[in-house]
C-alpha positions as CSV (number, residue, x, y, z in Angstrom):
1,X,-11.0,-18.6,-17.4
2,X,-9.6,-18.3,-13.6
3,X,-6.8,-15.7,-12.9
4,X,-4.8,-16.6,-9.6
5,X,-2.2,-14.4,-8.1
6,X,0.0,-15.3,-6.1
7,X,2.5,-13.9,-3.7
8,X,4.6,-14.1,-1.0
9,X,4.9,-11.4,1.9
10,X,8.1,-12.3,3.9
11,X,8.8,-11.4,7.4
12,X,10.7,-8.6,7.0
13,X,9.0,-7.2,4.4
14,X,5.8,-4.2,5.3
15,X,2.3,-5.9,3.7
16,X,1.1,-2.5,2.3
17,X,4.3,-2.8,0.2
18,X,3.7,-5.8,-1.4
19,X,0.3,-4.6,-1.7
20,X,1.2,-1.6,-3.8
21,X,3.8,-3.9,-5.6
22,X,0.8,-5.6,-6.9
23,X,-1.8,-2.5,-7.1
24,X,1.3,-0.8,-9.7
25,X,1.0,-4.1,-11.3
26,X,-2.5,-4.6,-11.7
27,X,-4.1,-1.3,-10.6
28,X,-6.3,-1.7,-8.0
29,X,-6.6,-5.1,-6.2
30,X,-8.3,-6.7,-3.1
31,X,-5.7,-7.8,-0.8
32,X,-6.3,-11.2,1.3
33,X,-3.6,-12.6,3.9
34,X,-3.4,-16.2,4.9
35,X,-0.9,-17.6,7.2
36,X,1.1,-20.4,5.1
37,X,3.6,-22.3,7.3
38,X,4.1,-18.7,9.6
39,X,4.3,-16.9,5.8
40,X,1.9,-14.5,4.8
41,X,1.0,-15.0,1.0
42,X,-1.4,-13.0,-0.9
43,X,-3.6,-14.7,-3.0
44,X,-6.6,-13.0,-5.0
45,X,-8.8,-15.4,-7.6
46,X,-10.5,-13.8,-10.3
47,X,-13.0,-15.0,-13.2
48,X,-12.5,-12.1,-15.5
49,X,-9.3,-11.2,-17.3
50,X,-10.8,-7.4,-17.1
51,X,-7.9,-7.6,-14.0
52,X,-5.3,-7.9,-16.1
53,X,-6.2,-4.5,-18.4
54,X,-3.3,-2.7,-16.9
55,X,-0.6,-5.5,-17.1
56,X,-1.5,-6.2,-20.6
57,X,-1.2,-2.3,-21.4
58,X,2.3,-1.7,-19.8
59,X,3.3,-4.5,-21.7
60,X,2.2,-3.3,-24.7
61,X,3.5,-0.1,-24.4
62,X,7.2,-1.2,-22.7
63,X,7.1,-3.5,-25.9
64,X,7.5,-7.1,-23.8
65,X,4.9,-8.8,-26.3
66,X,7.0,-11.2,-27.3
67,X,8.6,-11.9,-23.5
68,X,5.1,-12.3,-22.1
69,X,4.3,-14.2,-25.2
70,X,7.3,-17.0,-25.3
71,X,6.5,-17.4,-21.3
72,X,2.6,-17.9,-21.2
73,X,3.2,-20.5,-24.5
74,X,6.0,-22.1,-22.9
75,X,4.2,-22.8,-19.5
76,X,1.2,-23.9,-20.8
77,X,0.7,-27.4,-19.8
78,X,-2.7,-28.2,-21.7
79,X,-4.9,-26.6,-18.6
80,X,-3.2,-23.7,-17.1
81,X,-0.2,-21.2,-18.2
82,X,1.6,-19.2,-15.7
83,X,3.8,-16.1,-15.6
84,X,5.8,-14.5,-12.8
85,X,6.7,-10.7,-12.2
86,X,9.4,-9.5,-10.1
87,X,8.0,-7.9,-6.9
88,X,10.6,-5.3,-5.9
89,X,10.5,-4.1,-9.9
90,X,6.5,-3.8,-9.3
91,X,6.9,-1.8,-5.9
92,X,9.1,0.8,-8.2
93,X,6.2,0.7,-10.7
94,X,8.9,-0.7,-13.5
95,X,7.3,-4.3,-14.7
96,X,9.7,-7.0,-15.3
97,X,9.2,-10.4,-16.6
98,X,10.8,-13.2,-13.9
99,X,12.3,-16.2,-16.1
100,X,10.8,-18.7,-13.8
101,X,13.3,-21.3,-14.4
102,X,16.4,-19.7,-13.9
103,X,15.8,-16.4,-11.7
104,X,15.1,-16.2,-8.0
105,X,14.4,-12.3,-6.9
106,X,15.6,-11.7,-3.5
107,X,12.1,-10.3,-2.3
108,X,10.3,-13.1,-4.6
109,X,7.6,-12.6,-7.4
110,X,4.4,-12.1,-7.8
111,X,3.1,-15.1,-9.8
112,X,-0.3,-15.3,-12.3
113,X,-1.5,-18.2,-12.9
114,X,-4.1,-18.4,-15.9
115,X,-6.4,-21.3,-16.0
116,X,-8.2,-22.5,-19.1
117,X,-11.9,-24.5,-19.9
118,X,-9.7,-25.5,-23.4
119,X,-6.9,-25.1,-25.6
120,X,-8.5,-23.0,-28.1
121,X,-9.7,-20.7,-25.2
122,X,-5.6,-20.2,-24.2
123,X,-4.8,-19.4,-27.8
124,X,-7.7,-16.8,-27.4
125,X,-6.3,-15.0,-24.8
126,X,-2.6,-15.1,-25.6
127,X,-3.7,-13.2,-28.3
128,X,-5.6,-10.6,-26.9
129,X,-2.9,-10.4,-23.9
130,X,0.1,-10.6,-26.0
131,X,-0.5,-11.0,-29.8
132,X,1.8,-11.9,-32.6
133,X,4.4,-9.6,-33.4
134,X,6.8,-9.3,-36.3
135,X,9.7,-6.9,-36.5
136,X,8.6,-5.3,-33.7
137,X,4.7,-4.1,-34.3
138,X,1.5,-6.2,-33.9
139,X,0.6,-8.3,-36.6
140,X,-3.0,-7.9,-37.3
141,X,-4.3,-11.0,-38.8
């Protein structure tokens, strides 16, 4: 399994906000600027999904399973999944699920992109990171 995040630092915004924006979503990160087209992006690559304890945990406990859930199944394209986070909500330690398609934050997201050896290995995850719900509580199956 790769984890890649992803995220844009605009001109006018400070790079040790976007950095905290991340660090309230993730806990704590290492921080790597590139120059992309005179945009600074963060990008971070990880083979464990040990960095994604404290995103699964506020999900779980701001009750999102099923959010997080419909986006990582609905974005899964037989290798990868991806799921985006609005930046300015993470900078004000609130965690808000982006709807990729239709929603455009004015200071962008912070994008996760989860990459797969197999199907069976996504189905794993998705249920360690977000497992089935009904009416409200985890189903234990």
């Amino acid at each position: 399994m790769e984890v890649l995040l992803i995220c844009p630092v605009n001109p006018t915004e400070d790079i040790n906000k976007v950095t905290k924006a991340l660090e309230n979503l993730l806990g704590t990160v290492d921080s790597l600027k590139t120059d992309n087209d005179h945009a600074q992006e963060i990008y971070l690559s990880y083979t464990n999904r040990n960095i994604l304890n404290v995103i699964r945990q506020t999900i779980h406990e701001t009750r999102i399973i099923d959010a997080a859930r419909k986006r990582l199944k609905r974005n899964w394209n037989g290798t990868s999944t991806k799921i985006y986070f609005d930046k300015q909500a993470a900078y004000a330690k609130k965690t808000r699920i982006i709807d990729d398609d239709e929603e455009l934050p004015p200071l962008g997201s912070i994008e996760i992109v989860l990459s797969f050896d197999s199907e069976t290995e996504f189905e794993g995850f998705v249920n360690w990171f977000t497992p089935p719900t009904k009416d409200g509580r985890i189903v234990h199956y």
